[in-house]
N, C-alpha and C positions, 0 to 999 in steps of 0.2 A: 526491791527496786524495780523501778518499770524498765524495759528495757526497751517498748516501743514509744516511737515519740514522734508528733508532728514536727514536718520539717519549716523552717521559715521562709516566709512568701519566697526572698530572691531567690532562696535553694531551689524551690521548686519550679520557678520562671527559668532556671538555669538550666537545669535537667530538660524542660518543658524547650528550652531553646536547641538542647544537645537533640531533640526528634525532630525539629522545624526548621533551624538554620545550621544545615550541614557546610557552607560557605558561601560569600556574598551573593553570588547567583540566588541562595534562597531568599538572601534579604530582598533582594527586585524583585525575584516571584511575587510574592506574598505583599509587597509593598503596591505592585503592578495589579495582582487580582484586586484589590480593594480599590484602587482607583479602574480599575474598569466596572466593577460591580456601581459604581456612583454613577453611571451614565455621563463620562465627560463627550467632549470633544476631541479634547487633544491631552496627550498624557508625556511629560517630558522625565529624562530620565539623565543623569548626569552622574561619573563616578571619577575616581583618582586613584590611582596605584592599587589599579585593579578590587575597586572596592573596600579595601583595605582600610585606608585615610577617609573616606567620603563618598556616600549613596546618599545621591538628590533625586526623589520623587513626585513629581508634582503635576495635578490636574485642572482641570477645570470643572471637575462636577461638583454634585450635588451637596458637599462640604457637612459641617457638625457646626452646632454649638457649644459653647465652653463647657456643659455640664456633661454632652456625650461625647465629647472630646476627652475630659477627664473619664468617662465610665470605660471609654472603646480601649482603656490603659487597664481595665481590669480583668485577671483572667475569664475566659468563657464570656466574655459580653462581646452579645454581639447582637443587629441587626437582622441578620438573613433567616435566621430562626428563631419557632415560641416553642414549637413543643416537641416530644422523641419521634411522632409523626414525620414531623418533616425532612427527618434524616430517608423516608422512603423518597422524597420525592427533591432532590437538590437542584434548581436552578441557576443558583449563583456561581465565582469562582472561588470566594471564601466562607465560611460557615461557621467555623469554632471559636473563633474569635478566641485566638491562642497566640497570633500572630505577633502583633503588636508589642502586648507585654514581652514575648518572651527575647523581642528583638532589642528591646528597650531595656533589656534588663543583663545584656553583654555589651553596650557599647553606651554612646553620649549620643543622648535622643533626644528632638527637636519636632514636634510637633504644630503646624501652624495651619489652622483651617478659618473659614467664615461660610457659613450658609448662604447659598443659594439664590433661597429665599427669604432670608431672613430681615428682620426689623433693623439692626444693628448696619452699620458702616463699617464696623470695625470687626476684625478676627479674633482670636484667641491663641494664645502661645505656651506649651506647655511642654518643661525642658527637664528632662530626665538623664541623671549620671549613673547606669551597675544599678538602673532598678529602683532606684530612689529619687524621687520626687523632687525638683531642685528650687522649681518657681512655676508659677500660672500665674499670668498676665496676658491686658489687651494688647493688640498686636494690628500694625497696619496690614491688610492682606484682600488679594484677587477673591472671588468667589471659588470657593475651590479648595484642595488638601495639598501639602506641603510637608513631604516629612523627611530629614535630616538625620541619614545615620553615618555617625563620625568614630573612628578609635574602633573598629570591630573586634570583637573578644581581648579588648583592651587589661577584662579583668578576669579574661583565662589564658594565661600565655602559652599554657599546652594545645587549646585547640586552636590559637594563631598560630603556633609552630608548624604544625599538620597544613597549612594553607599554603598551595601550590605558587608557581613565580606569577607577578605580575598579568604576563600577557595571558597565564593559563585560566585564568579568573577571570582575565577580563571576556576573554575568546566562551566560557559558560555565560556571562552575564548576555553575550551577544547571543549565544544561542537561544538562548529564553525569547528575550527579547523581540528573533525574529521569529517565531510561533508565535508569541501574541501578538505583534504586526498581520502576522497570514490570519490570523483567527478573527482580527480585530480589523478590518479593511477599509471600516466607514469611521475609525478614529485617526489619529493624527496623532506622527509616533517622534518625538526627535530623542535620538542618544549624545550626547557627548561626553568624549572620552579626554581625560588629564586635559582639558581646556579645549580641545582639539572636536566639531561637529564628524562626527561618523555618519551619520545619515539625518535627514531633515524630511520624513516622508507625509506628502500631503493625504487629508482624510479621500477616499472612494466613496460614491454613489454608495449608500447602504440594499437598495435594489438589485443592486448591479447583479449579483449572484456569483458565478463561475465566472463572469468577466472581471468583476470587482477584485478576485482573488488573482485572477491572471494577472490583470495589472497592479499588484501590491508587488506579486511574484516580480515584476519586471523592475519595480522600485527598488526593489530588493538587490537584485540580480542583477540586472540592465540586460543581456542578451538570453534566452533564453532558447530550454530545447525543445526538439517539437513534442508539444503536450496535446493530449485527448482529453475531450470534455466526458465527466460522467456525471449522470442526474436519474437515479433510480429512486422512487421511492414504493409501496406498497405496504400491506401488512406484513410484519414479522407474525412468523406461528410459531408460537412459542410449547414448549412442552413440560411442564413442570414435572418434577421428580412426584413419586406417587408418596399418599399421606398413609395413616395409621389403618385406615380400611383397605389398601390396597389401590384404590381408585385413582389413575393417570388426569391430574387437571389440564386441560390444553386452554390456550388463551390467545387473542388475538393483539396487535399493538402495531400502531402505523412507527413507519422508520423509513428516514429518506436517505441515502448514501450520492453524494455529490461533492465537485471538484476536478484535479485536473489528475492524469494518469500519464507518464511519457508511451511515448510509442514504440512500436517495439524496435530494439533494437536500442533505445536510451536506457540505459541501466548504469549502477555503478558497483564497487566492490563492497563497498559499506550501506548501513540503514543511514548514514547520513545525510541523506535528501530526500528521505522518507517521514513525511511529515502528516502526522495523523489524529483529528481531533472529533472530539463527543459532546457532541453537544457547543461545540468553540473550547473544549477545552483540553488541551496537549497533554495527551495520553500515551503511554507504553503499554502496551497489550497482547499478548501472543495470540490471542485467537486473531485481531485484525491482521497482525504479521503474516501469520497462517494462509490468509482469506488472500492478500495480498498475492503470495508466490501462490498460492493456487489460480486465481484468476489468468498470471501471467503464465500460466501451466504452458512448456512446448514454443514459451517467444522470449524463455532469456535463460541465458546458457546457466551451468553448474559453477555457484559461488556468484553470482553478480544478482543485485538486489534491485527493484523497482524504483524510480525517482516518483513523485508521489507527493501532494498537496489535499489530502483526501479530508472530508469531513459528514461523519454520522450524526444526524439528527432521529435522537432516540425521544420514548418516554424516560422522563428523570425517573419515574420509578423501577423502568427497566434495567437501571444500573447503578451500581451501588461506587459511589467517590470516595467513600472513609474508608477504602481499607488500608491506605497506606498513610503514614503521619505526613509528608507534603503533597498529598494527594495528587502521586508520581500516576500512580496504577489505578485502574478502574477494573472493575469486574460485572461481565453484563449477566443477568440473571437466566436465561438461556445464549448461552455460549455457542452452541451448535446453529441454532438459528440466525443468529447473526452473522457467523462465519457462512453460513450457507448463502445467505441474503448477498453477503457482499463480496465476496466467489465472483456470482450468477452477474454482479454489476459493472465487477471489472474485466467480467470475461465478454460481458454483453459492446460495453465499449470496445474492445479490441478488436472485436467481430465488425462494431460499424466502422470503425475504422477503413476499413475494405468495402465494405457493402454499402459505403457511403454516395458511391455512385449509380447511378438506377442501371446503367449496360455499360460494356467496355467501349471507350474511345472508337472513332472512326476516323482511317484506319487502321485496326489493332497493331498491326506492323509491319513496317517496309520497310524492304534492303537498300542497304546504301546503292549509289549508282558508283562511290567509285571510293571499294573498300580499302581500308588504309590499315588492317590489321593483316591475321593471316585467314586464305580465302577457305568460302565453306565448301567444300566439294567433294568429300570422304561420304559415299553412301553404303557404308560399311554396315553400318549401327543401323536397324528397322525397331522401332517400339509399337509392338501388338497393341490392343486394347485386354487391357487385365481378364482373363479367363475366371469363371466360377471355380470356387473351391469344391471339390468332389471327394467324399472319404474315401480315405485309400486303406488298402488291404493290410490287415495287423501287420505289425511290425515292432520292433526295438523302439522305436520313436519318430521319425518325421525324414518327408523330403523337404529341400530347402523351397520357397519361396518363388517362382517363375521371373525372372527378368522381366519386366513391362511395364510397360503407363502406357495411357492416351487417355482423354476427359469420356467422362459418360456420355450418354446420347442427350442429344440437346434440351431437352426437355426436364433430363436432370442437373442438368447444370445451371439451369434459368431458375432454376426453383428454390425458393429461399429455405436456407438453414432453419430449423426450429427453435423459435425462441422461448427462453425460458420463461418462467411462470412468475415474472417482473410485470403489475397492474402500470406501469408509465417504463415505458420502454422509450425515453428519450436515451439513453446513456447508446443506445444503437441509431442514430442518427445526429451527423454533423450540421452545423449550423452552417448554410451556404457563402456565409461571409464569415466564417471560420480560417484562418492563414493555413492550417494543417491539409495540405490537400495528396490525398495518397499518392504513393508514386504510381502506383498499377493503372490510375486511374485516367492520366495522363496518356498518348500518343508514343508511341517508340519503336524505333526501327534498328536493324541491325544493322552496324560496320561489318564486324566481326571476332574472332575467336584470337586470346595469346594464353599460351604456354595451354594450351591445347585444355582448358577447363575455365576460362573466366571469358563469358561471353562480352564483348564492349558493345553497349547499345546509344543511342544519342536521343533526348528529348527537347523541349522546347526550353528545359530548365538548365539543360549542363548533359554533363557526363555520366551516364550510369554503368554501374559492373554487375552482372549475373552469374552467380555460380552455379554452373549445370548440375555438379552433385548433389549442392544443398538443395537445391531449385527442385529435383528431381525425387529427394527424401524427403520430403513436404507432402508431394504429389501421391506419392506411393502413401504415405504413413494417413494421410486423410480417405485416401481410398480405400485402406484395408482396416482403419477404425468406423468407416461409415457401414462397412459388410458386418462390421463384429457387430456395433451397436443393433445393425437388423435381424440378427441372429444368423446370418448365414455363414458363421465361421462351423464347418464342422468337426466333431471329435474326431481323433484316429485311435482306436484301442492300443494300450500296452498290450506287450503278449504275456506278461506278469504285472498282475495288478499288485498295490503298495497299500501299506496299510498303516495311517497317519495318527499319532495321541498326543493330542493336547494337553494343555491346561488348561482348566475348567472354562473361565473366562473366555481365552483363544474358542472354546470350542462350544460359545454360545455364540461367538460374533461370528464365526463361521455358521450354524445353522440359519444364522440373518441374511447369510452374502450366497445361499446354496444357487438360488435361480441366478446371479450374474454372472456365477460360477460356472454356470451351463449354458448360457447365452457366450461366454468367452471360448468356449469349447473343451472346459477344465469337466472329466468326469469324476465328481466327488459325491459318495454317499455317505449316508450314517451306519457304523458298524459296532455300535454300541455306546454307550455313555461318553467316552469322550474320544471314542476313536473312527477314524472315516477311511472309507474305501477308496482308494483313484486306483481307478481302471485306462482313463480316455485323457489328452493331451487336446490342445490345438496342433491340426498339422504344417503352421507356421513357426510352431517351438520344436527349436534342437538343442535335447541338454540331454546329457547323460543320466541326470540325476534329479527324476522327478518328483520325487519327496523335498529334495531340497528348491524344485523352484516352484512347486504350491506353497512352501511355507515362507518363501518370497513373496510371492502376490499377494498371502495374508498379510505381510509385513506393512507391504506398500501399501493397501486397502487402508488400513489401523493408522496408519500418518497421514493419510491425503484426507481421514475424517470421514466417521461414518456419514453415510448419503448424500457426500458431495458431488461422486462421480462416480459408480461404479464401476463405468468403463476406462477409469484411471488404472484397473487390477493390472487391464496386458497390456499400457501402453509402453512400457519399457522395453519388451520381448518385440512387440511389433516394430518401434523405432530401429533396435539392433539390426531385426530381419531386412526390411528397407533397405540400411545402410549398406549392409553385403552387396543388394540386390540392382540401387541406384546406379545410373552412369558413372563410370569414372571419368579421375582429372585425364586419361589418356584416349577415350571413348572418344573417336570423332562425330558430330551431329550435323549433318548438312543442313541446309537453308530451311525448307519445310518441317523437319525436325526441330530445328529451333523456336523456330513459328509455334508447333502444337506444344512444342516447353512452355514457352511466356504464357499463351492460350490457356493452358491447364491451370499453368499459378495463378491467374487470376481469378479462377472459380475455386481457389482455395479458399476456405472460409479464413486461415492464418497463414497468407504467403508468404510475409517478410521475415522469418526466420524457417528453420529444417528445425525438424522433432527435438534435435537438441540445445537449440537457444542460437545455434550462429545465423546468422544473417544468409539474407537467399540474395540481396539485394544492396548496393551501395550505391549513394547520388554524390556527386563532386558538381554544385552546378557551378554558375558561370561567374558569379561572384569567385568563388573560392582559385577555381582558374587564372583570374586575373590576379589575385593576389602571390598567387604562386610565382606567377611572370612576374611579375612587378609593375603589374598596369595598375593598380588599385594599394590604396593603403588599407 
């Protein structure tokens, strides 16, 4: 007796629906990329008890005829592809043409199209109950697709069971929804929910580019936060893994990374306003996540995530869409290079962010004439200009760190940061009639000083607050990463050198990182196959225990991604130092003091936050004031 046996069609549409409709949200996904792949206009979308009772989809594109209307019900038929070829190179949102049936084949399905273009007046209607075939018939109908899913898992009541309450379906159906609205900017999106319009959004300029999506964003949202334009594109270098001879392939491939970024300081606790697409297509991806917090490196605190409307335009062959059954996940074929690319793009925006102004305001700042806080007049506190690092004589480990700031000599302060190896560096430059205008950039004068650490300044916009410490850990921490980066941090000998043994792995990526290693002021050598010598320290680090904090800095090297940043090794060591080192909340700073504070921060290349995410800076303008009083609703 045979024991294996073909299963029957609906079985296998059933199972084929348990990888593609995990709950109504999949049914709109998947209903929603088909009607955008048609080239509509406008794509309307309509549900009931949270999908459950009722998913209405309907467009205005490109529509079928009765005969591919009956075929696009057959497993694997589909349009978008002929041959195994085109799985390298995918441009559409659907592909496998798995969809349809298999949604068709758990619920009471209602298909009603007409062409476009076609000769006919009339549509075609074809009405599907669990998978079986009920009627086709002409049908009066718009140009356009129309499909009708009623009773969902009607005829599996175990996986209707497993379907969460009402609002929780309906709240995924929305979240879908507003990714393809931000993706889809030049279509025309309307929802409605149990009778009731939730949004009715008109189609955007298809031109428009970053404005198009700002204002979808605002359709969306209605007030919004302050957002940064990014627009990098250039060749990705790709590095292919090497073949059967040995031989490393390298490859070149244009990729444009563009959208909005918040500023620093807009963050939130979740990836939920972290919105990120390939190609227009809403992806989950750890290397972009990755690329993401690394960009923001140093401008948003520990646990708080970037808000973010971001979209990569790759080669479709550079990235592979099937690997996941709702093609949730994408996978770029060089990984590293991408995350490098778009690191370098959103770190490039942040950067113009500030440097959007060609010189500081005139005049950079004046004292109030008639201060209303408490007065500055404590010339207690003198801040030197940061002295050269000089080796110091063996020792156990390190002196601390010297108290001081004051900006470099003018010359190095005019002179612009080096940008990175981005062929269209607009993502560093704001558009002049851009609303986003930095605060630095702005006019600002001092009242004065309360609770002996929040400096109160006053602009032409409102209210602003400084905080000396952070202000002042910024100052320091960019200063003493621009000495590292130039090599001039030098080593201090242990008086007993360590002797470090990896694993194999550890102790290849370390003979890769040996020159950063020495450039940071780490003395490591090679003392046999997998063991290394440290002899030398930075004499900025104080740790008792310098086996343990090289295999820290490997740690953190191996997460922030080989060749991202190498000077990401000591930035945690140097922030610490800084912070010991910065003004306290009890430090008094008189008036010219203050002056060379504001002064400095804004030749910082990242002033509005301290090394560790909190804010250097807060505006309350004049709006907000009046609402408080109650002059304004």
């Amino acid at each position: 007796m045979n024991r294996i046996r073909l299963l029957p069609e609906h079985v296998a549409n059933q199972i084929a629906a348990g990888e593609v409709v995990e709950r109504p949200a999949s049914v709109v996904k998947e209903l929603v990329e088909n009607s955008l792949d048609a080239k509509p206009t406008r794509v309307s979308v309509e549900i009931q008890a949270g999908g459950r009772s009722l998913i209405r989809v309907t467009d205005d594109g490109m529509g079928m005829s009765r005969d591919d209307a009956l075929l696009s019900l057959e497993r694997h038929a589909t349009s978008k592809i002929q041959r195994a070829e085109d799985l390298q190179s995918i441009a559409t949102m659907g592909f496998r043409g798995e969809a349809l049936p298999s949604i068709a084949s758990v619920s009471r399905f209602t298909l009603t199209t007409r062409e476009q273009d076609g000769d006919s007046p009339e549509g075609a209607q074809v009405i599907i109950n669990g998978g079986k075939i009920i009627e086709v018939k002409a049908a009066g109908s718009a140009p356009g697709t129309s499909v009708e899913v009623r009773s969902l898992f009607f005829n599996l009541p175990a996986r209707r069971k497993f379907l969460r309450s009402e609002e929780t379906e309906s709240a995924h159906i929305q979240h879908y929804l507003t990714l393809a609205a931000l993706a889809h900017a030049d279509v025309a999106f309307t929802f409605v929910k149990d009778g009731r319009t939730v949004w009715q959004l008109s189609a955007v300029k298809s031109n428009a580019g970053i404005d198009s999506v700002r204002e979808r964003m605002r359709q969306l949202a209605g007030t919004l936060p302050q957002l940064i334009a990014v627009d990098a594109s250039g060749p990705l270098h790709e590095q292919f893994a090497a073949d059967e001879t040995g031989h490393t392939d390298g490859s070149k491939s244009d990729v444009r990374v563009w959208g909005l970024i918040g500023a620093p300081g807009v963050a939130r606790s979740t990836r939920e306003d972290q919105h990120l697409f390939v190609n227009r297509r809403p992806v989950e991806n750890r290397t972009l996540n990755h690329a993401l917090l690394e960009g923001y490196h140093t401008a948003l605190m520990k646990g708080r995530f970037p808000v973010c409307c971001l979209f990569i335009e790759i080669d479709p062959a550079a990235v592979d869409v099937n690997i996941h059954p709702a093609k949730r996940e994408v996978k770029f074929r060089d990984e590293r290079a991408v995350r490098r690319f778009v690191t370098e793009a959103v770190k490039e925006a942040l950067l113009g962010f500030h440097r959007a102004s060609a010189s500081p305001p005139q005049p950079v700042v004046q004292k109030a004439q008639n201060e209303v806080a408490q007065p500055i007049s404590s010339p207690e506190l003198r801040l030197p200009e940061l002295p050269p690092i000089t080796p110091a004589p063996p020792q156990s480990i390190t002196a601390p760190l010297p108290l001081a700031f004051r900006r470099e000599s003018e010359e190095r302060a005019q002179a612009a940061r080096p940008v990175p190896a981005i062929s269209n560096p607009q993502s560093s430059i704001l558009n002049p009639q851009s609303p986003v205008t930095p605060l630095l950039s702005v006019p600002l004068r001092i009242v004065g000083v309360i609770g002996k650490l929040y400096v109160v300044l006053e602009s032409d916009r409102g209210l602003v607050l400084l905080d000396q410490h952070a202000a002042h850990e910024r100052i320091l921490f960019e200063q003493m990463m621009e000495r590292t980066e130039r090599g001039e941090v030098a080593s201090q000998r242990l008086l007993l050198p360590e002797t470090i043994e990896l694993s194999p792995r550890d102790a290849t990526f370390v003979r890769g990182i040996l020159n950063a290693l020495t450039r940071l002021g780490v003395g490591l050598s090679e003392f046999g196959e997998r063991t290394f010598l440290l002899d030398a320290l930075p004499p900025f680090v104080k740790s008792t225990e310098p086996r343990g904090f090289v295999l820290g800095l490997i740690d953190e090297l191996k997460a922030a991604g080989e060749q991202v940043n190498s000077m990401r090794l000591g930035e945690h060591v140097v922030a610490k130092t800084v912070c010991r080192h910065a003004v306290k909340a009890n430090d008094p700073l008189d008036g010219p003091e203050l002056e060379n504070l504001l002064q400095d921060l804004r030749h910082c290349a990242m002033p509005y936050t301290c090394p560790h995410g909190r804010p250097t800076l807060i505006e309350m303008n004049f709006r907000e004031l009046e609402k408080k009083f109650g002059r304004a609703q």
